[in-house]
C-alpha positions in Angstrom: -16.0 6.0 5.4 -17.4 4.7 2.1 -17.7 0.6 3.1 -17.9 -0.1 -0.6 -14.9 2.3 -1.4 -13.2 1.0 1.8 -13.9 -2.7 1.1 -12.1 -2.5 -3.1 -9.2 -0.9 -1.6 -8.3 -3.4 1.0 -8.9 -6.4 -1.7 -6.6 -4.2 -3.4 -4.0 -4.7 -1.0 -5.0 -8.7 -0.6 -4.9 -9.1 -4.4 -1.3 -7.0 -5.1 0.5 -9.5 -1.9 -0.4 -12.5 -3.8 1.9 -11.4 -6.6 5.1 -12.1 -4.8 3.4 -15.2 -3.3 2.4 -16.6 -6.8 5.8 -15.4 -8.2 7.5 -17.6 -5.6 6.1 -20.2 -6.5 7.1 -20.2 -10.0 10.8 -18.9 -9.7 13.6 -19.2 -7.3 13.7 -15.5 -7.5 11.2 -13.9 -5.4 12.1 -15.0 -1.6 9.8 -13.3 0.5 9.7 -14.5 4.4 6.5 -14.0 6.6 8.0 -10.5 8.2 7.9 -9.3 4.3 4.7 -10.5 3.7 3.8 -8.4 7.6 6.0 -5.2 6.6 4.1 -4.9 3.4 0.7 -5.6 4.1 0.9 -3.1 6.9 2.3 -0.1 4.9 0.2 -1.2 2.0 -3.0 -0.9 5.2 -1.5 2.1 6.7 -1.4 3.7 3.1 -5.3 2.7 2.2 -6.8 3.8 5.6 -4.6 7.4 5.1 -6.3 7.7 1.8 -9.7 7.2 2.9 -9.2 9.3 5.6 -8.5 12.2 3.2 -11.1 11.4 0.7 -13.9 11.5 3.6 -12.3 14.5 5.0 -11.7 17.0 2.3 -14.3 17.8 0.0 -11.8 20.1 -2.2 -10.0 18.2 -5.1 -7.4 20.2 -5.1 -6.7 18.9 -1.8 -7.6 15.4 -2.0 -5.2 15.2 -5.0 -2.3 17.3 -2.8 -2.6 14.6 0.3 -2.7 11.2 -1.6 0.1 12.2 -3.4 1.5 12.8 -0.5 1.0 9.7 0.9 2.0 8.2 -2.1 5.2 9.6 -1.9 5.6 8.9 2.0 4.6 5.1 0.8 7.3 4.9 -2.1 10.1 6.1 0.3 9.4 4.0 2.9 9.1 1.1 0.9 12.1 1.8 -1.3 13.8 1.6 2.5 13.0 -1.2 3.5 13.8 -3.2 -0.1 17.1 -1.6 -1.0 18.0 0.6 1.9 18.4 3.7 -0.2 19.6 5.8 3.1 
């Protein structure tokens, strides 16, 4: 693992969950509860170390590019679950 690589991503993550928590506190609108806050920030974690698992594992780009959208894709369904219950 790439500590600088590793270390931008997970601010990443930090810096996108206080969106909804700056939101609330401007509108009625955004009512996110502690297990929302939890839910997110461990499929947002889960989703960061899976990427940097495949970047230090396959040297090939086509690869690389195959997998993280891949996760990408595994991320977006799993979140659009658990905010609207598509299924």
């Amino acid at each position: 693992m790439k500590l600088r690589r590793f270390v931008v991503m997970i601010c990443s993550v930090w810096s996108l969950l206080f969106i909804p928590y700056i939101a609330s506190k401007f509108t009625n609108e955004v009512i996110w509860t502690g297990l929302d806050y939890l839910a997110m920030g461990v499929l947002m974690f889960s989703a960061v170390i899976a990427i940097e698992l495949i970047l230090s594992k396959y040297i090939d780009l086509h690869n690389r590019i195959k997998y993280i959208i891949f996760v990408f894709m595994f991320f977006l369904l799993i979140w659009l679950q658990l905010a609207v219950g598509i299924f």
